[in-house]
N, C-alpha and C positions, 0 to 999 in steps of 0.2 A: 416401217411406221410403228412407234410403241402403240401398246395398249391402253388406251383409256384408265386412270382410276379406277372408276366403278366396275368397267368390267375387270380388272384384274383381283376386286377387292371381293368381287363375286367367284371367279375362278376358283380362289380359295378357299371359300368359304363353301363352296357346294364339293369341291374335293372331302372338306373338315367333313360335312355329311355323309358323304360315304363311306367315311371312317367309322362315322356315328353307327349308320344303318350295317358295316359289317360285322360289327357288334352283336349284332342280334341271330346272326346266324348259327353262333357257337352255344350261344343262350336258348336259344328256339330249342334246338339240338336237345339241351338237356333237362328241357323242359317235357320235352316227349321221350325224354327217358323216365324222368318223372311220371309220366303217362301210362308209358308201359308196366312200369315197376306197379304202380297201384291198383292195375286193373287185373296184373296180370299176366298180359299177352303180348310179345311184339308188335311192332307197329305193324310188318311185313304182312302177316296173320290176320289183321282187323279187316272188317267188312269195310267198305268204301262210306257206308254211312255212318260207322264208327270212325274212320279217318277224319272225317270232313265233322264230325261233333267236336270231333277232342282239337283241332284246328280251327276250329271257327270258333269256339268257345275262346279259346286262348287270343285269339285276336280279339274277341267281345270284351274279356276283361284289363287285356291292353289298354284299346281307344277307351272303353269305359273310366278307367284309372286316371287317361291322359284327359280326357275333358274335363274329369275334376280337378285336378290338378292344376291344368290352364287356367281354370276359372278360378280358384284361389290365388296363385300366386301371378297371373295376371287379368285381375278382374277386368280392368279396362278396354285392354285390347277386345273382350269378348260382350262387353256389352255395347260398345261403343260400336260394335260392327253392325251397317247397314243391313236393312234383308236385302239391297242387291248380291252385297258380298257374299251374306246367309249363302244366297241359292248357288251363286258361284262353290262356293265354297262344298257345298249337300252335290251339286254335279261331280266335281274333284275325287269329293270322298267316295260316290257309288263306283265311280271306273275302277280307282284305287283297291278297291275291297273286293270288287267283282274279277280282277285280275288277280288280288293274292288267292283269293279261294279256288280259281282255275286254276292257279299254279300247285295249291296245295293237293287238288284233285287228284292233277296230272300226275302228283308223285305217288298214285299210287300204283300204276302200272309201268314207269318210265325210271329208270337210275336217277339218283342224285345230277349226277356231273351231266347227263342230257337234259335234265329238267335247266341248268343253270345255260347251260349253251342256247336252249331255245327261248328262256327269258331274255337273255341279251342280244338277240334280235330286235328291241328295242332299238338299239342304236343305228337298226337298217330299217327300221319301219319309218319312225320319227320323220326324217327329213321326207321319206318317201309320203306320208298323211298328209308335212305340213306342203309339199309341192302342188297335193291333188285339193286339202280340202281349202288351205290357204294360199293356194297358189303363191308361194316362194319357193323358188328355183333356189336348193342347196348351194353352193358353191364348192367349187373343184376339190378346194380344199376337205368341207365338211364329208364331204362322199369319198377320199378317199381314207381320211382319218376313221369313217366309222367302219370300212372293207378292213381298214386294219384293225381295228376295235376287236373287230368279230374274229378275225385270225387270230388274237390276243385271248380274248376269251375260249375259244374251241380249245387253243393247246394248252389252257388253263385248266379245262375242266375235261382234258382226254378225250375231248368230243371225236378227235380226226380218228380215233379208233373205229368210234361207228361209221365214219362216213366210208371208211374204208372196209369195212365187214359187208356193207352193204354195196358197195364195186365188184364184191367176191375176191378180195386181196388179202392174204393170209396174215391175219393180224392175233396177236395174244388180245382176245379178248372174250366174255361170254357168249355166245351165239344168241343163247336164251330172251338178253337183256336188247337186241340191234332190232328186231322187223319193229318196224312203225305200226304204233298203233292209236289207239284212243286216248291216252295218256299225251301222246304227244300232238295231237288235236286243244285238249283241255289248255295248254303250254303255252301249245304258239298264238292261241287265242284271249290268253294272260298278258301276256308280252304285247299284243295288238291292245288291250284297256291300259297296258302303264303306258304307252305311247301318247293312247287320247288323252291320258292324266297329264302326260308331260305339254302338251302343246293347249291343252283347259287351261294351265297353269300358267302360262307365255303370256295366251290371249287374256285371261281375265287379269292376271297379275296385272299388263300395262296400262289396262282399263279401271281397277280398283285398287285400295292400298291393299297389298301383296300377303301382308302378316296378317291381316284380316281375315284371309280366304279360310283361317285356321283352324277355328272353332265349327264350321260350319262341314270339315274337311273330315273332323273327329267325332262329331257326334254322327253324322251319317257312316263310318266307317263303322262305330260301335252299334246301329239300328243293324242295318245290314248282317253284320258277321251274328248279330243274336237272333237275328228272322231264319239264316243257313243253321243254325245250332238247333232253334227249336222243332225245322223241319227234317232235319238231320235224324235228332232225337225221337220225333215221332215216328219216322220208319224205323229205327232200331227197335224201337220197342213192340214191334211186329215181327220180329225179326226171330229164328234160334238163337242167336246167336245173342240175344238179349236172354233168353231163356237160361243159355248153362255158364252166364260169367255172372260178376257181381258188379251189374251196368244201371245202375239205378240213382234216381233223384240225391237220395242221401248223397251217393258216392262222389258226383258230382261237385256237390257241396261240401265233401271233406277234402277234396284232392285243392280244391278254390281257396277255402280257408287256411290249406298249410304256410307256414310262416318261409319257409325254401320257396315256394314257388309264389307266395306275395311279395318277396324281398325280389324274386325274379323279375317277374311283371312289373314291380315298382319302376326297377334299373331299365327297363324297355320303354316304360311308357317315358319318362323324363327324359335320356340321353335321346334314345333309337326312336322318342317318337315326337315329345314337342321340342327339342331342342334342333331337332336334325329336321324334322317338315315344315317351322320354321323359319330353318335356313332355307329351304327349299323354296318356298311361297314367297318369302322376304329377296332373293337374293336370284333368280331362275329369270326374271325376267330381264337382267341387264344382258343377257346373252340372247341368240336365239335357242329356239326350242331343238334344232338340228345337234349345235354345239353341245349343248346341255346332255344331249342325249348319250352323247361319245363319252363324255365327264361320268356319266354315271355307268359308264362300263366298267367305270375302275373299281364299282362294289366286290366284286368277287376277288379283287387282288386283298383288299383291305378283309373280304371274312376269311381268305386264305392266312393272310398274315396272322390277324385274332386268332383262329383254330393254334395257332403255337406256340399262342401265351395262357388265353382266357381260360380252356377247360381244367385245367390242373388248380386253379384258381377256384372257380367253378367247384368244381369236386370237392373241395377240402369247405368251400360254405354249404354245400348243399348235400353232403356222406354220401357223394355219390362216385361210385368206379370211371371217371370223365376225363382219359390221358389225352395231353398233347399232342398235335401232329405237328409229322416233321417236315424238314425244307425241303423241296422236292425239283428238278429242272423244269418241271410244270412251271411253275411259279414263278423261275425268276425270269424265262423266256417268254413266258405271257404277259408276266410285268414289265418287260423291258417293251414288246411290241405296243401294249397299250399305251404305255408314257409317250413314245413318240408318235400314238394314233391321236392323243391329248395335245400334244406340242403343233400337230398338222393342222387340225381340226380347229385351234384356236390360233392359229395364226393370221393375224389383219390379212384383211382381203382387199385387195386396192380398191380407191374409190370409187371406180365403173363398175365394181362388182359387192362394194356395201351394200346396197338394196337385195342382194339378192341371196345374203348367207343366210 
C-alpha cells in the first residue's frame, strides 16, 4: 500500500529539517570556541554556572533574533495567530528549551558522543509517552524501527564503547569518562521534554493551524533561555571564579555585539531555527508523533555529515582554527542502520492496524 501524498510530502520535508537543525551542531561548536577564546578559558574548565550562562545566552539571542525575524518577514503568520495557538505554542517552546538546557547541563560532566546517545532516546521514549499518556499502541513496525534507530545512533556516536566498559569488557576507551553520573540524569531527562515537545506538537498541531504554533514556540524559547542566563549570571558573580577572570557585564556585551558571532546566530536563527521549526509544526503532524520521532534520529547523521564540510567554511569566516572532520565507519554504519530504521518505521501499516501507529 503506497504512501499518502501528504504524508510522504511531510516525510521529506521533516528529513530537509534535520538537515537544517544538523547545521547547528558544527555552528554551536564554534561559537563556543568563540566563548572560550574571549573569556579565556576552555569550556572543560568553566564552572557549571558559567556553562549554562554562556549556553543559554546563546540560545537567548538565537530565539531572540528568530522572533524578530518571523515577525518582519512573516508578519501575518504571527499576528494572525490565536491565543489558543499563543498558549499552544508558549507549552512547545518551555519543554523545548527546558530539554536543550538539560542537555547543555549534562554536557558538562558526560562526553559529547554519550550526551548524543542519550538524547536520541527520544525515539524510545516518544511511542513509549504517546502509548501511556495518549494511549496509541505504536505499531510493530514503529518499535522496531526506533530499537534500530537507537542501534543506529549508539554505533554513531561510539556509545557501545561505554555500554561495554561498564559489563567490565576490555574496551579502548577512557575509564575516567564511563561511571554514570549526574550528567547523565541532566540527558536522559532532556530527551524525556523533546519527546513531550514532539507529541505537544502531534496533539496541538491537528487541533490548531500547525505553522502557527510558531511564534508562540519562539518567544517562550527566548524568555526561558534569558531567565537560565540571568540566574546563571547571578551565581557566578558570587562565585571566584567570577573574581579572577574577565566575566563581566561589559564582556558579555562585547562578545554579543561581535560581527563573527552576529553573522553566526543570524545563520541559526533563519535556516536551524524558523525555517527548520517551521517545517516541524507545519509538517509533524501528517505522521504520528511515534514515526516522527525515528525521523529525527537521523539529526546526528546529517551533524555528522556537516562536521566534513561546514567548519573549514566556518574558520575561514569567522579566523578561527575550525578543521574538518573526517569520514569515519561510525558513520556510514549508523547511517545505513538508521535509513533502514526510517524505511521500517514508515512503512504503511495494514488497515487493522492504522489506528494504532
Amino acid at each position: 500500500m503506497p504512501l499518502p501524498r501528504p504524508v510522504l510530502v511531510a516525510i521529506v520535508a521533516l528529513i530537509g529539517v534535520n538537515a537544517l537543525w544538523g547545521m547547528s551542531f558544527p555552528v554551536m561548536k564554534s561559537l563556543n570556541e568563540v566563548m572560550e577564546d574571549h573569556f579565556g578559558i576552555a569550556n572543560p574548565n568553566m564552572p557549571t554556572s558559567m556553562q549554562v550562562a554562556c549556553s543559554s545566552g546563546l540560545i537567548g539571542m538565537r530565539f531572540t533574533l528568530a522572533s524578530a525575524l518571523l515577525s518582519l518577514v512573516l508578519p501575518r503568520l504571527v499576528w494572525r495567530t490565536t491565543r489558543s495557538e499563543w498558549v499552544a505554542g508558549i507549552w512547545i517552546g518551555l519543554l523545548f528549551c527546558l530539554g536543550l538546557i538539560l542537555q547543555v547541563i549534562g554536557l558538562a560532566t558526560i562526553p559529547a558522543s554519550r550526551s548524543g546517545f542519550l538524547t536520541s532516546l527520544t525515539a524510545v521514549y516518544t511511542p513509549l509517552m504517546a502509548s501511556v499518556i495518549l494511549k496509541q499502541r505504536p505499531s510493530i513496525f514503529v518499535c522496531i524501527g526506533s530499537l534500530l534507530a537507537l542501534t543506529g545512533v549508539a554505533v554513531l556516536s561510539d556509545a557501545h564503547r561505554y555500554v561495554l566498559s561498564i559489563a567490565n569488557l576490555e574496551v579502548a576507551v577512557d575509564a575516567s569518562s564511563v561511571p554514570l553520573n549526574w550528567g547523565d540524569l541532566w540527558t536522559t531527562l532532556g530527551a524525556l521534554f523533546f519527546s513531550g515537545q514532539v507529541l505537544l506538537v502531534d496533539t496541538f498541531g491537528k487541533r490548531y493551524r500547525s505553522a502557527h504554533l510558531t511564534p508562540g514556540m519562539f518567544v517562550t524559547a527566548a524568555i526561558v533561555a534569558w531567565v537560565f542566563f540571568i540566574a546563571s549570571r547571578s551565581l557566578l558573580e558570587r562565585s571566584e571564579f567570577a573574581l579572577s577572570t574577565n566575566v563581566t557585564w561589559d564582556s558579555w556585551i562585547a562578545i554579543a555585539s561581535e560581527p563573527a558571532v552576529l553573522g553566526l546566530l543570524i545563520f541559526l536563527a533563519i535556516f536551524c531555527s524558523i525555517l527548520s521549526f517551521l517545517g516541524m509544526n507545519t509538517f509533524q503532524p501528517a505522521i504520528s508523533a511515534s514515526q516522527a520521532s525515528v525521523i529525527y534520529s537521523t539529526e546526528p547523521v546529517f551533524a555528522s555529515s556537516w562536521a566534513m564540510l561546514l567548519p573549514g567554511i566556518i574558520g575561514m569566516f569567522i579566523a578561527l582554527d575550525y578543521q574538518n572532520e573526517s569520514f569515519t565507519w561510525q558513520l556510514g554504519v549508523g547511517g545505513i542502520l538508521i535509513l533502514f530504521a526510517n524505511i521500517i518505521a514508515l512503512w504503511p501499516a495494514p488497515k487493522s492496524e492504522a489506528i494504532d501507529v
